[in-house]
Structures are given as structure tokens and as C-alpha cells.
N, C-alpha and C positions, 0 to 999 in steps of 0.2 A: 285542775282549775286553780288560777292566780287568786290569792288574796290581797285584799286591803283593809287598811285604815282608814276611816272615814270621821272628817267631823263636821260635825254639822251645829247651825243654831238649834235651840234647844226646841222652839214652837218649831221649825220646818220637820224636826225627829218627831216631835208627836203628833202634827198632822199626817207624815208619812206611814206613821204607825195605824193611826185610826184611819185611815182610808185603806191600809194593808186588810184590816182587820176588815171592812166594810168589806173587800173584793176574795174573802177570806184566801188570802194571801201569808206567807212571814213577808217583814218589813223587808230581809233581804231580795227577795222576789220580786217583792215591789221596785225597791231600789233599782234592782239590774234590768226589771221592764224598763224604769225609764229611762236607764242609761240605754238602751237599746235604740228604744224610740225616738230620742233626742239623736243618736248614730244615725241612724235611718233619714231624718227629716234634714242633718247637717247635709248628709251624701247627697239628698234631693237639691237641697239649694244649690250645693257648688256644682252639681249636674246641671241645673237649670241656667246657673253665671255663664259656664263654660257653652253651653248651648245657645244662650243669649252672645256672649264675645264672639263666639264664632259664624254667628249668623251677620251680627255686624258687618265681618268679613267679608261675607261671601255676597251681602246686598250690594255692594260696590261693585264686582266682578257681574251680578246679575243685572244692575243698571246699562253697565256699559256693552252687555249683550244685546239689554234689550232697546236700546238705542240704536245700537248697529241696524237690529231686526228692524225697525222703524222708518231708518234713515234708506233701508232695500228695498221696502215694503214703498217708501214714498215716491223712488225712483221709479218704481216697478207702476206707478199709475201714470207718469207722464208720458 
């Protein structure tokens, strides 16, 4: 396992500590939870960006299918 250096302001070390101690936790635990968590919720967004760009995409290809289907569909009643 990698180590670091960590600085931080001095109130965010002693919130992180008393809420370590709250979840009877060490602070480093606590720490790499939320380095975790914050991984986690990053991966979620840039999944969700990429899922949103790519659907932009594909609504354009889906319009002009479903136009076609429309434009068959309308020939097909006359």
C-alpha cells in the first residue's frame, strides 16, 4: 500500500478527526473512505456525461428513423 503526505487546514483535520472518532474509525480510514467515495461519485458523473453525449448522438439517428417510419406509415394509408 502507497503512502502520502497530506496537508490539510487545520479546522478540516479536526472535524475529520471528530467525526473519525464519532464512526469509531482512525482519521486515516476515514480519510481513504472519502477518498473512495468521492472515486466512486467522480466515475458516476463522467459515466453519466458520456451516457448523456452519447445519447445526444444517437437521438439524431433515431429522429431520422423515426421520420422515415412516419413518412411509410403515411404513404401506407393513402
Amino acid at each position: 500500500m502507497g503512502a502520502i503526505s497530506l496537508k490539510m487546514p487545520d479546522d478540516l483535520l479536526e472535524t475529520s478527526g471528530r467525526c473519525a472518532e464519532v464512526l469509531r474509525l482512525s482519521r486515516a480510514e476515514y480519510i481513504r473512505r472519502a477518498v473512495e467515495r468521492m472515486n466512486r461519485e467522480t466515475r458516476a458523473r463522467l459515466r453519466a456525461g458520456r451516457l448523456a453525449e452519447v445519447s445526444k448522438k444517437v437521438r439524431k439517428e433515431s429522429m431520422r428513423v423515426n421520420a422515415e417510419f412516419a413518412a411509410i406509415e403515411h404513404d401506407s394509408d393513402a
